[in-house]
Each structure stands twice: as C-alpha cells, then as structure tokens.
C-alpha positions in Angstrom: 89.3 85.9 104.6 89.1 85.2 101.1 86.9 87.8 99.5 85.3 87.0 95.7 83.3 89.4 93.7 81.6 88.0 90.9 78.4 87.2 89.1 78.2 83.2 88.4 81.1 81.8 90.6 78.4 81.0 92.9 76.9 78.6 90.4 80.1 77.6 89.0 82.4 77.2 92.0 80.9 74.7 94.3 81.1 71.9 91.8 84.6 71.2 92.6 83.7 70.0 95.6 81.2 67.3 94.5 82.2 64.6 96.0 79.7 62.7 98.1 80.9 61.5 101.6 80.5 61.1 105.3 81.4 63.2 108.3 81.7 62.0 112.1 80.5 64.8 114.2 80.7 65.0 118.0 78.6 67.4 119.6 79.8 69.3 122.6 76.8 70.7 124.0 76.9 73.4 127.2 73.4 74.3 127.7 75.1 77.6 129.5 76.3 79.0 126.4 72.3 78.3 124.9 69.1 80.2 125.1 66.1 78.6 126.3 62.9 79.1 123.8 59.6 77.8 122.6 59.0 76.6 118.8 55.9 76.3 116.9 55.5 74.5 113.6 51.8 74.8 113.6 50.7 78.6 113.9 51.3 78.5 117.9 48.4 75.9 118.4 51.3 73.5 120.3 54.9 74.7 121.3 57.7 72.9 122.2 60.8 73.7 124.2 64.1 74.0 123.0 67.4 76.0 123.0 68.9 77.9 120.2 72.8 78.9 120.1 76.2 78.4 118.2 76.6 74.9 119.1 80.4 73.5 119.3 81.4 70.2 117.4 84.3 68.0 117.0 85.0 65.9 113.8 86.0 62.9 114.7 85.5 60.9 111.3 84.4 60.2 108.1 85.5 60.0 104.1 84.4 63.1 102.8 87.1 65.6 101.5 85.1 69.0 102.6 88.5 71.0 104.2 87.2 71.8 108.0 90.4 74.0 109.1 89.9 72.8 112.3 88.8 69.4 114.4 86.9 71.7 116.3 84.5 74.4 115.1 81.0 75.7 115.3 77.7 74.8 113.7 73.8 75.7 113.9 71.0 73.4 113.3 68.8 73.4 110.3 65.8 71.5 111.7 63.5 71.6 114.3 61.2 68.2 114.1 64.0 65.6 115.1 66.4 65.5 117.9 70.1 67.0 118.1 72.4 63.7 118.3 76.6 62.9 117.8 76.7 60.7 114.9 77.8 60.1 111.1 76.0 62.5 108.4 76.0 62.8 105.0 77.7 65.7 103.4 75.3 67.7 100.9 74.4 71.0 99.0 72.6 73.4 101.6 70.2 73.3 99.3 69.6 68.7 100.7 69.7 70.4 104.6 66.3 69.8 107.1 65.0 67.1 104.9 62.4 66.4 107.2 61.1 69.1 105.9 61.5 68.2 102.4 64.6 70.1 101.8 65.3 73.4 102.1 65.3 74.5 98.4 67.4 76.9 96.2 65.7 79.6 97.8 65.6 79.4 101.5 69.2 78.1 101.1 70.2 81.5 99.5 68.4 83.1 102.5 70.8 81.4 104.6 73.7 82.4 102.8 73.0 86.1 103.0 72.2 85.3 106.5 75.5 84.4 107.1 77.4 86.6 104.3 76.2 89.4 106.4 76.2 88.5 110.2 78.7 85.8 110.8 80.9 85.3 107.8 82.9 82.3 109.2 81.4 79.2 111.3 84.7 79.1 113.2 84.3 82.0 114.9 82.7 81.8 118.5 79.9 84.9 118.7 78.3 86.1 121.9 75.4 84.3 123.1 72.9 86.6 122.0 73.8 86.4 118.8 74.4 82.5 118.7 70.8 82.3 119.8 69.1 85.2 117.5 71.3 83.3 114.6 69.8 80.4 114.6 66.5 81.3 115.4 66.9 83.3 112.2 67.6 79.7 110.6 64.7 78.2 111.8 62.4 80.6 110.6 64.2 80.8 107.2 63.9 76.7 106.9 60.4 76.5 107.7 58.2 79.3 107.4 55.6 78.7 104.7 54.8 82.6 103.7 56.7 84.8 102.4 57.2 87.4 105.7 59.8 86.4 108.0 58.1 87.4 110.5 59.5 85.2 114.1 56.0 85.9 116.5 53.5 85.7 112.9 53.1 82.9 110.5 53.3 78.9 110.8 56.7 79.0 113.1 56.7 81.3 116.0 58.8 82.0 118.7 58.7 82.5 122.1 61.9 83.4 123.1 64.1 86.7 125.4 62.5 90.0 124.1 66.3 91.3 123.3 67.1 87.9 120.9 63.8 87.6 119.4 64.7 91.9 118.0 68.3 90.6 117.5 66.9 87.9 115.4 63.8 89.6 113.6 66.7 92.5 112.9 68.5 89.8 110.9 65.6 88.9 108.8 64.7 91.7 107.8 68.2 92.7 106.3 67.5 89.9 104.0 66.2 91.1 100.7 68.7 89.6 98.0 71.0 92.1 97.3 73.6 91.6 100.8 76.9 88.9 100.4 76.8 85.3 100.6 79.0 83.1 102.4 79.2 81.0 99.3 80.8 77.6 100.9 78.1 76.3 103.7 76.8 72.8 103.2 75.2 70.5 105.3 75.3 67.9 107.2 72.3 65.4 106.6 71.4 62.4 109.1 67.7 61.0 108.4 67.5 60.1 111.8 68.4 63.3 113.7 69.1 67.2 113.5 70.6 68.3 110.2 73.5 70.7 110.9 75.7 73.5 108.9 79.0 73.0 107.4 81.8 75.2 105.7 84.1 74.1 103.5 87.2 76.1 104.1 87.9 79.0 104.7 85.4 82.1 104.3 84.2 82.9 100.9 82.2 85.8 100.6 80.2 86.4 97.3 78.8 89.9 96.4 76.3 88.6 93.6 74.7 91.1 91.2 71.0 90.6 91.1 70.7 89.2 87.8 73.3 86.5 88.6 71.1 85.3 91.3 69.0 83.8 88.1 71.6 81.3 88.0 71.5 79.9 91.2 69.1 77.2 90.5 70.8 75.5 87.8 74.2 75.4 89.8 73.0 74.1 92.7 71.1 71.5 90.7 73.7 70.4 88.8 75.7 70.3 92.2 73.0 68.0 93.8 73.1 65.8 90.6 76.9 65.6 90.7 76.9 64.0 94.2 73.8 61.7 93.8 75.7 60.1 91.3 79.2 60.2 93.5 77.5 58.4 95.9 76.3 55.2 93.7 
C-alpha cells in the first residue's frame, strides 16, 4: 500500500488520469455472499427490496487507461433507483457517480472517500459479509440522504435491514466527520441506463488531508470533471 500525506495532492493528483473512456464490466453476482434489505427513498412511505454486499466483477473490455490490477476485483453500487446490469460504463470523477440522482457532488463523494480511507482501503480485497453489506449501506445513505444526519432508520432513505449490519453500518457513519483518511483514487463507473458502480484506479492511495486542505477539494475535482468532458468530444 502506497501511503501519501499531504495537503493538496488530493486536488492536484487525480488530473493525471483524465482521460475519458469506457470500461466493460461483468458482474458476478452470488446472492449467498449478499444481505437481503429494504430501501426507502421517500421517508419509509414505500420500500423496496434489495441486497447490499461487496459485489465481484470481471473487466472484460473497454478503452479507458484507469490501471485495475486485476481482471477480477470488487465493487459497490452507488445508486439505488435503477437496476444492477453487466454492461459498458463510462469512466468518471466519483464526484459524476448515481447520476440519477443528479450526481453525487464534491461533498458526498468526500464522504465516500473517508468511508473507504478508514474501513476498506482497497476494493480488491474480499471483506466478510457483514461488512460488504454494512459498506454499502453506508454508501447508499451517503449518496442520497437529503439532511445533514446520517442517520440509516431517520431521514428520506431508511433501512430495514439485520439489527447487527444496520449498527455495523450506522458505526461507519458516524466515524465520518472530515478529519479520517481518504482513499484518494476511487472513481466511478457511470451507465445512464443502470446501477452506477465504484472503481479504483491502482493501487491504494491513502490521503491524510489537513482540514484546511479540504477547501480545495472543489476546484480539483472540478477541474478534473472539466478535463474529461472535454477528452471525451
């Protein structure tokens, strides 16, 4: 693991890698290795029923340079309004991920980082299924809960999920305050059609950012989104 301590590599170091391209993904899915839940959008007036784990995923095409180490690795999904599908995506800034959703933002996307900087600092890693599930239920509430507590059974997206994931998860939220690492190379994988999904680019690389640099976050990630618009034309 590659370990970087600095202050504005987060903005700075990504635009290397701003090339716009595809990926071919196959999804392997074993609903053993999955958790079965409930999801809400809408304050728990409708649910629906899902399953939340590390999900495996073969690449098996596609132009884009982003180094996977491996054909096969592990992902999580960043929406929960369209279905989970093999299929050609467009590789983007986190920041581009659950666009049916509008996009996650600079902020939710930094959520996810310190998510991961913390809890599972490499996507090609298998975890338990516990955590699989309570990590990507702490995704989901990241990407689309409107207020400002993460809170997975309060607020427009609710869960209904196994007591012992739902604490795993809500534990995992709550670590989240802006000050823990980032796991500065995650990008994602965008399909208009169906379920956006999480990428790393190489190998891990853990940011410790001091609080100030966090300021700069928006501009990078801007000017990385800008970068590949115009790659892509």
């Amino acid at each position: 693991m590659r370990s970087i301590i600095a202050a504005t590599i987060i903005a700075l170091g990504l635009t290397g890698t701003a090339s716009a391209g595809t990926i071919k993904l196959k999804l392997m899915l074993d609903k053993t290795l999955l958790t079965p839940v409930t999801i809400s959008n809408d304050g728990g007036s409708t649910y629906v029923k899902t399953r939340a784990g590390q999900l495996g995923v073969t690449r098996i095409g596609g132009d884009d340079p982003i180094d996977v180490p491996a054909d096969v690795f592990f992902t999580y999904c960043l929406e929960t309004r369209q279905q989970l599908a093999s299929g050609t995506f467009l590789v983007e800034p986190l920041e581009q991920g659950n666009d049916s959703a509008g996009g996650l933002g600079p902020v939710r996307a930094d959520h996810i980082r310190e998510l991961f900087g913390r809890f599972q600092p490499s996507l090609y890693d298998s975890v338990s299924n516990i955590m699989g599930a309570a990590i990507q239920l702490a995704i989901w509430e990241i990407a689309n809960e409107n207020s400002a507590s993460k809170n997975l059974l309060t607020g427009n997206f609710r869960v209904t999920a196994p007591a012992a994931t739902i604490a795993l998860a809500q534990s995992y939220l709550n670590a989240i305050n802006g000050s823990g690492p980032r796991l500065n190379n995650l990008f994602a994988a965008v399909n208009r059609g169906y379920q956006d999904l999480l990428l790393q680019d190489g190998d891990s690389q853990i940011v410790v950012a001091e609080p100030a640099a966090i300021a700069v976050l928006g501009l990078g990630f801007a000017g990385l989104i800008a970068a590949r618009r115009r790659a892509r034309r």
